[in-house]
N, C-alpha and C positions, 0 to 999 in steps of 0.2 A: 915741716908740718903745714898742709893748707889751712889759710885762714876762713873763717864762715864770717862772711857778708851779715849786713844789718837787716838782709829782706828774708834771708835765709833762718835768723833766730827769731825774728816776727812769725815769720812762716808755722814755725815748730812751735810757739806759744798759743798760737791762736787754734794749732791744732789739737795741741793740748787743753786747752780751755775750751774748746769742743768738747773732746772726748769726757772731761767730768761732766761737763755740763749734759751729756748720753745720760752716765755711769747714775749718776744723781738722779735723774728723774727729772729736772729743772725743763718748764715748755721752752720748745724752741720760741725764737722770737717772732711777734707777728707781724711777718713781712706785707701781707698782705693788705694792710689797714696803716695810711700814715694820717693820724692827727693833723689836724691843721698848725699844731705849735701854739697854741693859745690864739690865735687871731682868728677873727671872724671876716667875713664878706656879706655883702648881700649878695642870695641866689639870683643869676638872671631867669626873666619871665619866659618860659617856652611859647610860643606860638603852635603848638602843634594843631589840628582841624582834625583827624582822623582819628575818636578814641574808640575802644574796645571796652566793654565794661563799665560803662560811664554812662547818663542820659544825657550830657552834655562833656563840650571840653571843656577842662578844668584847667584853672587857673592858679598862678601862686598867692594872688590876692585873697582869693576866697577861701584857702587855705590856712590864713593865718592866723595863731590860735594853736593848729594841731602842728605836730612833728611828722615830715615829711621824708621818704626814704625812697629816691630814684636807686632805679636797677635799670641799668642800661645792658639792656641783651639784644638778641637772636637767637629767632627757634632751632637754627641749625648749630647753633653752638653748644656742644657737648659741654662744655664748663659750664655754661650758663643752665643748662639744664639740669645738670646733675645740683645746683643752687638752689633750683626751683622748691623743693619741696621743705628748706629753710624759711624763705621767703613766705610762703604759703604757711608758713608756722607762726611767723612772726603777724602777720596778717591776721591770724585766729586770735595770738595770744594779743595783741595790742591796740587792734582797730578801735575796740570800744573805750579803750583807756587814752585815745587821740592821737593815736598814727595813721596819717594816710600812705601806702604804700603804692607805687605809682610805676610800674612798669612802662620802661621806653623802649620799642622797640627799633632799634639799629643797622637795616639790612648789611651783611659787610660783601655780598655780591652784587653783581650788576642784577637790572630787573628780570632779566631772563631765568635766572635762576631760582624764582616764586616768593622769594622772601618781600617782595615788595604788596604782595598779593595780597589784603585783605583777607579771603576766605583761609589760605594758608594759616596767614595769624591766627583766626577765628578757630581754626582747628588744634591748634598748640595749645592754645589756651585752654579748649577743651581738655584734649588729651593730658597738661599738667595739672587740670584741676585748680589752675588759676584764677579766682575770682577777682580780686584786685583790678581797678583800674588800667588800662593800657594805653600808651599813644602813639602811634605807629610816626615813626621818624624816619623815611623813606627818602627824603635831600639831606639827613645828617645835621641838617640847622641845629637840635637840639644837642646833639652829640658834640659836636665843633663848640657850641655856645658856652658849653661844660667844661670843655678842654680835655675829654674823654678821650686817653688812647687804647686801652682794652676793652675787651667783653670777658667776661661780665664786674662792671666798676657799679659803684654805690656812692651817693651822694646823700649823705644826712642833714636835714634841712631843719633848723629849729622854730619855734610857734616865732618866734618874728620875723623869720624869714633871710634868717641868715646862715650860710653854708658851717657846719661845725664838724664834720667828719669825712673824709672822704678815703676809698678804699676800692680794688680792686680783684680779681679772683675765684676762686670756686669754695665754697664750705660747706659743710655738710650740720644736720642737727645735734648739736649736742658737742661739738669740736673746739675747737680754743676759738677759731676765729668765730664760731657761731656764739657761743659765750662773749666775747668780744662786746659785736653789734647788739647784743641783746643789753647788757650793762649800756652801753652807749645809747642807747635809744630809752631805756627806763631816767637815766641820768636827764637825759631832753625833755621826759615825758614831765618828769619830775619838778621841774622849772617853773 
């Protein structure tokens, strides 16, 4: 009789405690958002020059006080877009209860391909209905400064100015991960 390996009855466990976890109804887990583990950082200050939505660039100093929610996108990225109209919720439901939400824009093409393009932006932004601040990150400075390796990632910034949440991914309104961010950012607000 062959004997089964120790990776082979882990294998068979985990895929059983999958399948109740189907069966049950239990949410899947959310990969998409990892907690910082209790520690805090301070956010680094962007230097961005180019905003959208804005009468001036904004600053993390003069931000401090409210709850801050970078979205690190691009208009050609479908994840990030299909986000959008989350984002645009959260923006309604919290601006006046002291979220600023701050869209970064991230070309992930070379300039040829229009994303570096101001008017471009100016038009996405249209088109999604995005009132929200924007700052066009066209050298990645902000992006790198973050340690941002996907689009579309989320950086939650608390009224002192310190990083407390950060997450990655597409969600939609009303979703586990959009429930999620929404708890996480009243929990900030709340502070």
């Amino acid at each position: 009789m062959p004997r089964i390996g120790p990776t082979v009855v882990l294998c068979l466990a985990l895929t059983a405690a999958g399948a109740e976890a189907l069966e049950s109804g239990s949410p899947a887990p959310e990969r998409s958002l990892a907690p910082l583990a209790g520690t805090r950082r301070p956010a680094p200050a962007w230097q961005n020059r180019s905003w959208l939505n804005a009468s001036h660039p904004l600053t993390l100093p003069e931000l401090e006080g409210r709850v801050v929610l970078l979205n690190f996108w691009v208009f050609t990225c479908y994840n990030c877009t299909n986000t959008v109209p989350s984002l645009v919720d959260f923006d309604r439901k919290y601006r006046d209860r002291g979220l600023t939400l701050i869209g970064i824009h991230t070309p992930e093409f070379p300039p040829y391909a229009g994303e570096h393009d101001k008017a471009n932006v100016e038009r996405a932004l249209d088109q999604y209905d995005i009132a929200y601040p924007n700052a066009q990150d066209n050298d990645s400075r902000t992006w790198k400064l973050y340690g941002i390796r996907y689009w579309p990632s989320f950086v939650l910034i608390d009224k002192r100015g310190d990083i407390r949440y950060e997450g990655y991914g597409e969600f939609h309104v009303g979703d586990a991960n959009y429930r999620l961010w929404s708890r996480r950012i009243e929990e900030l607000i709340g502070e």
